[in-house]
C-alpha positions as CSV (number, residue, x, y, z in Angstrom):
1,X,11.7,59.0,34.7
2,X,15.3,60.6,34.4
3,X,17.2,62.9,36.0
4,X,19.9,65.4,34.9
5,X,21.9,68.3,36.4
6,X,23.9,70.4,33.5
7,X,26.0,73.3,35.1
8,X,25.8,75.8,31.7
9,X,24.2,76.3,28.6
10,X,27.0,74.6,27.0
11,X,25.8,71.3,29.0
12,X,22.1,72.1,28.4
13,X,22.7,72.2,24.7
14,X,25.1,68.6,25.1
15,X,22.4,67.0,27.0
16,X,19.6,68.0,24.6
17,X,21.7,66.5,22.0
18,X,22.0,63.6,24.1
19,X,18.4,63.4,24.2
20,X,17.6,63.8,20.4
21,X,19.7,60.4,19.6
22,X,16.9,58.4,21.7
23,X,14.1,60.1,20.1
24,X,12.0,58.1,17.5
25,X,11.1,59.9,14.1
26,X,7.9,61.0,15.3
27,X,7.7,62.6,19.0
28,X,5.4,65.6,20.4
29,X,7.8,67.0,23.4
30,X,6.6,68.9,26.1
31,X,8.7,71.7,27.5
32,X,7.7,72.6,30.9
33,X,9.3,75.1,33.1
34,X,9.1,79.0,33.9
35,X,10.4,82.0,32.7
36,X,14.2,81.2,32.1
37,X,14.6,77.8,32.9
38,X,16.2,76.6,30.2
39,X,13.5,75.1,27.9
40,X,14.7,77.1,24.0
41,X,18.2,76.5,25.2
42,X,17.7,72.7,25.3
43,X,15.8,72.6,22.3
44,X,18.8,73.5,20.3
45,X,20.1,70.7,21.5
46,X,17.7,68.4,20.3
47,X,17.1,70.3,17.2
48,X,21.0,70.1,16.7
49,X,21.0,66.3,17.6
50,X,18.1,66.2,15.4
51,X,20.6,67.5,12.6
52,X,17.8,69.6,11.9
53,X,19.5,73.0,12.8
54,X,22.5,74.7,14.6
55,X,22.4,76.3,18.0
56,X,22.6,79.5,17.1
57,X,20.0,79.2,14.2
58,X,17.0,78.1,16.9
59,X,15.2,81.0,18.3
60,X,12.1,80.6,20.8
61,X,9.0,80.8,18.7
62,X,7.4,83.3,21.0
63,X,6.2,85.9,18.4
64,X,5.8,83.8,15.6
65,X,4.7,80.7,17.7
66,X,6.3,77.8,15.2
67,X,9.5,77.8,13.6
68,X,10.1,74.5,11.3
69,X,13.3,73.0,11.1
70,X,15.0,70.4,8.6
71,X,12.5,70.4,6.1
72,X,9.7,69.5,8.2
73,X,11.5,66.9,10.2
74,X,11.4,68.9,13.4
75,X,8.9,72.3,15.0
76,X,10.0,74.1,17.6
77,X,6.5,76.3,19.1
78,X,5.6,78.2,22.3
79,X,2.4,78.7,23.8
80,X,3.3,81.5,26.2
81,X,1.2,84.3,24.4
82,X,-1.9,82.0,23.6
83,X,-4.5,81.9,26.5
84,X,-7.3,79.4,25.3
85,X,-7.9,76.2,23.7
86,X,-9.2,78.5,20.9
87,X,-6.2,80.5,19.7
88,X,-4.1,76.9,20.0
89,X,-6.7,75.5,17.5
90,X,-6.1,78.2,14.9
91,X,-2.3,76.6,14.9
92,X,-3.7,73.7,13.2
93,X,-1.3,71.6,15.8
94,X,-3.2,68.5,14.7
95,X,-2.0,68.0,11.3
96,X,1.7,68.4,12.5
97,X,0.8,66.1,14.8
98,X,0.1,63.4,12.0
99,X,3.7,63.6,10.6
100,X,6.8,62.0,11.2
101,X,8.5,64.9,13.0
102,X,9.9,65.8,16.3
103,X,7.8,68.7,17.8
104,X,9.0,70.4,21.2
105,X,6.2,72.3,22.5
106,X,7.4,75.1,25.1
107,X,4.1,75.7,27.8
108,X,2.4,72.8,26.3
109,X,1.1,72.3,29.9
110,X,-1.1,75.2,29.7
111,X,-2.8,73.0,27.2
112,X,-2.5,69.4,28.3
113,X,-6.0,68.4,26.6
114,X,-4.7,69.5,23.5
115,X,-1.5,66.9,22.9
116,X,-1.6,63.7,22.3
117,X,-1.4,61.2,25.4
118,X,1.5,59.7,24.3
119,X,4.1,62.1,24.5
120,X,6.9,63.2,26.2
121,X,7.7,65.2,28.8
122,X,10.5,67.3,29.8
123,X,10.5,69.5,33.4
124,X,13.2,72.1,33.4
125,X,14.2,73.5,36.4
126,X,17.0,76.6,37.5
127,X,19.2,75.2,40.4
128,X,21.5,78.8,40.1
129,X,21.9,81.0,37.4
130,X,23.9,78.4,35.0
131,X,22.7,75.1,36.5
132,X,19.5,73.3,35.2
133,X,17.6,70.3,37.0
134,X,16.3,68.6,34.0
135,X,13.7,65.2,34.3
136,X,12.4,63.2,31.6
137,X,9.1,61.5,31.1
138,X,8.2,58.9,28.6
């Protein structure tokens, strides 16, 4: 487990990039945190690291629920508006899950069952407005 402390989006975004250079090819990432703690922000970091898309091309998936990046090479998906097992099912999250890509999965936790066990996770937590307590689980 690692710890990290950025101060503003700027450092959110550097450390995700950070991040994205120790990934392998295939990774399911779990985003964990509340409301506005930071987790869409860092993924355009790794998705930027990735070299799978630009900061200010990544969006949270919230409405749409999975934006692909790089060809396939990277997903970005949120779970906030899905409730059971069920509707996560319909996502067909499995087959993705067979591919050599990077997917970061924002409220995975409300799902743990559904992800693979070997997977990593990443707790995001706000310290003040700009700072972010950010821990790493592999």
């Amino acid at each position: 487990m690692r710890s990290f402390e950025t101060g503003s989006e700027e450092e959110t975004i550097a450390l995700g990039r950070q991040i994205a250079g120790e990934l392998p090819k295939r990774a399911v990432i779990l985003l964990i945190g509340n409301l506005g703690a930071g987790k869409t922000t860092l993924a355009k970091g790794i998705l930027s690291g990735l070299g799978a898309a630009e900061p200010d091309e990544v969006t949270s998936p919230t409405f749409t629920l999975i934006h692909e990046y790089g060809g396939g090479r990277a997903y970005h998906i949120d779970l906030y508006r899905l409730d059971t097992p069920q509707q996560v099912a319909t996502l067909g999250l499995e087959e993705l899950f067979d591919r050599e890509a990077v997917i970061l999965i924002e409220w995975g936790e409300k799902f743990p069952e559904l992800f693979p066990g070997e997977r990593i996770e990443i707790h995001l937590r706000p310290l003040s407005d700009a700072a972010r307590q950010i821990t790493l689980n592999q």
